[in-house]
N, C-alpha and C positions, 0 to 999 in steps of 0.2 A: 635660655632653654635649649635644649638639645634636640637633634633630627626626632622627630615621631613623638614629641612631649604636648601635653594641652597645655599645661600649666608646669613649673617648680617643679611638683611633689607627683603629679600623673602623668604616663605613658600610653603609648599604642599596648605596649606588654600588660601592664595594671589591668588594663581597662578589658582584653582578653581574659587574664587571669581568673578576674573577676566573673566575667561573661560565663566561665565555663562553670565554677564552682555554682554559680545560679543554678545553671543549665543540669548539673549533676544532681545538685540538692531536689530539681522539681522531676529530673526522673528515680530516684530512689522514692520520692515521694507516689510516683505515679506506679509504681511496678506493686509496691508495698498494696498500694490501695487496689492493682486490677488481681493482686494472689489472693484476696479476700470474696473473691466470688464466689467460691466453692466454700463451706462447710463455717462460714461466719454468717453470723453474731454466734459465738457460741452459747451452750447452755450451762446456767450459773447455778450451782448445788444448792445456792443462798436461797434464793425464791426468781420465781417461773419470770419477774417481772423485770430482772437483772441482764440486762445484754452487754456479753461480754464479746466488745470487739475492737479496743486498744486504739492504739493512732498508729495510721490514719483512720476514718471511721470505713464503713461497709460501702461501697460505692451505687450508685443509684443503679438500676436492673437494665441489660442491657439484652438486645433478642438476635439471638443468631437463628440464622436461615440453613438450615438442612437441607442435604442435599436430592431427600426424598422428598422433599416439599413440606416439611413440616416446620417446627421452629425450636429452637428451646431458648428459654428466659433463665440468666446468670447476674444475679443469683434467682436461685430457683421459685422465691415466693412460698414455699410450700414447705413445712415443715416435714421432717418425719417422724411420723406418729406410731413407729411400732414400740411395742413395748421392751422395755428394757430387761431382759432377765436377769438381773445382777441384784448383789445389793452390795452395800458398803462393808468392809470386816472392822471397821472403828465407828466410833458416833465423834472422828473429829475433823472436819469439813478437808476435801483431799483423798482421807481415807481408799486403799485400792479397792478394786470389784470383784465380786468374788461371783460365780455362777449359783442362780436361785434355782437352776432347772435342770434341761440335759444341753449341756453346754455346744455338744457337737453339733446340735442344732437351731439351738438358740439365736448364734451369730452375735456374741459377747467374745471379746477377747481377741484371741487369734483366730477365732473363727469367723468374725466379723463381715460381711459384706454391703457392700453399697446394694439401694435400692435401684440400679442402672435400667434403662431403656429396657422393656421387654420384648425383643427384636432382635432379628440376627443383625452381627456385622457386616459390612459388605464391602466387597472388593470394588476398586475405581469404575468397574463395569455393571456395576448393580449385581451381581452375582451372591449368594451367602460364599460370606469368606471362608470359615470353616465347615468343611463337610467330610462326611468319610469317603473312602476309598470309592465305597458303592454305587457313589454321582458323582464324585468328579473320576472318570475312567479313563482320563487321561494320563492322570498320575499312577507312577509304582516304586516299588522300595530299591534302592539300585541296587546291583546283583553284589557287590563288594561288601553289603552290608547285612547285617540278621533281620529275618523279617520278623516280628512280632508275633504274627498271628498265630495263633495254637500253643503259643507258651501258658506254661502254667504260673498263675500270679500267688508270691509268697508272702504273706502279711507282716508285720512286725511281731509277731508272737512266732513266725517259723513256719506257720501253718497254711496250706491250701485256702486261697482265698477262690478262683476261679479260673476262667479262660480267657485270653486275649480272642477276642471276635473278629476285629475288625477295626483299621486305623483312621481316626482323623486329620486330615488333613489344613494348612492353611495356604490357601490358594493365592493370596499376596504374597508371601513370602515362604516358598514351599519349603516347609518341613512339616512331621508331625505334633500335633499339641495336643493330642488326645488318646486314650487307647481304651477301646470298648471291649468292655470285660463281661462276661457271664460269671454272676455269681449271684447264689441264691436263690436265684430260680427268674430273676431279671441281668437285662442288658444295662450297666453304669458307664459311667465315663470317668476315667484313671487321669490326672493331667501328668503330661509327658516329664514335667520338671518334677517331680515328687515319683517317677520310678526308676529304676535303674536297669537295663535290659543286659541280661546274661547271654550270648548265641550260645557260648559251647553247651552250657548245662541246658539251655531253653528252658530259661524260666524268667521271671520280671520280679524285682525284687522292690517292697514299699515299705518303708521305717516309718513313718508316720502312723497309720492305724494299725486296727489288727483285722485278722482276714474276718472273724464273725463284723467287722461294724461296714465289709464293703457291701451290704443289704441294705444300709442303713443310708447309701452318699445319695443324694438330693438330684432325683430326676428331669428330665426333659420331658418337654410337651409333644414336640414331633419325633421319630425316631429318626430323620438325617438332615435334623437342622439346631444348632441351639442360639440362645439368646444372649446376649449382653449380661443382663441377669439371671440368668441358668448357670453363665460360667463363671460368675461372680460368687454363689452359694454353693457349688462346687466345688472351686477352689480353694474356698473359707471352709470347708469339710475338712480336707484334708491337711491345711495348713494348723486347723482348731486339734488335730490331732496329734502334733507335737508336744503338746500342753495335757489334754484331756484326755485322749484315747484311755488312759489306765492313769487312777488314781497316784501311783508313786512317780509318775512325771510333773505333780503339782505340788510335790515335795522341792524342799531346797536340798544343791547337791552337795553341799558340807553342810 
């Protein structure tokens, strides 16, 4: 036998070798079973009784400690019970979903949102993360750049949707992620990734809806603070608008 052999046929190398492909097999295993916290056992079209949640199975619930003092349980225990506005467009199990209602608000499809924390976010200092301009007055728009405020917002139809009011801000990571609009005769929140900000013309340009549906985007509860879930149903507004806003977007394009 040779320097570093147990036996004939095994080594120090083998026995490594070995050790690792163990060790890799019980973390693929491990990683597979902690990504299942979220949004598993799924729900099976078959009957209400069928849990669909593949190998490895759902892992036992585990509780994290918040930073506010509170806790949350992953997986969550708790179903979610809102209703589905959809139906099926075939009777053959699979079949896509089609909107039963008004889809922009439904929250089917692209319009979708999680049921998330109804609570601001918060900066490493317990502060709400995002706020506008009007509380955090520390911040301003640096002079090299267009300021938002007072432009006129142009819908995807071309048309006068409103006024930029006022910015929000995110105080972690300082840029804008919001822009408070007047339209209709209330204050909305625009997210900053779905406009497109013109200086020369001073206007803010949005493809996604049309100006009559910025009446329609899904308000806040406090006027300079929002939620986890405020900017979840929010953002599923105007993303559900890619799709919905006007019926020939739900057309195929050949």
């Amino acid at each position: 036998m040779g320097y570093g052999a147990f036996t004939r046929y095994i080594d120090v190398a083998q026995v490594v070798l070995y050790g690792f492909w163990i060790f890799f097999a019980g973390l693929i295993y491990y990683l597979r079973r902690e990504d299942k916290r979220e949004g598993y056992p799924l729900e099976s079209d078959r009957s209400q009784n069928v849990r669909v949640q593949g190998f490895p199975p759902v892992p036992p619930a585990k509780v994290f400690k918040l930073r506010g003092g509170g806790s949350y349980q992953a997986p969550p225990g708790r179903a979610d019970l809102r209703a589905i506005k959809s139906a099926a467009a075939a009777g053959w199990p699979g079949a896509p979903q089609v909107p039963s209602g008004d889809p922009m608000h439904d929250g089917v499809g692209p319009a979708s949102y999680v049921e998330r924390e109804d609570t601001p976010d918060l900066t490493a200092e317990g502060e709400n993360k995002i706020v506008p301009l009007r509380v955090a007055t520390d911040f301003s728009v640096a002079a090299e750049d267009p300021d938002p405020r007072g432009m006129e917002v142009i819908g995807a139809d071309g048309k006068a949707a409103g006024i930029v009011r006022e910015l929000w801000i995110d105080r972690s990571e300082p840029q804008i992620r919001y822009l408070e609009v007047t339209a209709g005769g209330r204050n909305v929140l625009l997210p900053i990734n779905f406009a497109r900000i013109h200086g020369r013309r001073r206007q803010v340009t949005v493809v996604s809806i049309l100006a009559a549906q910025f009446a329609g985007v899904p308000g806040i509860a406090r006027p300079d603070s929002i939620t986890l879930r405020e900017e979840d149903r929010i953002t599923g507004y105007f993303a559900g608008g890619y799709l919905y806003a006007e019926p020939s977007r739900m057309e195929p394009i050949i």
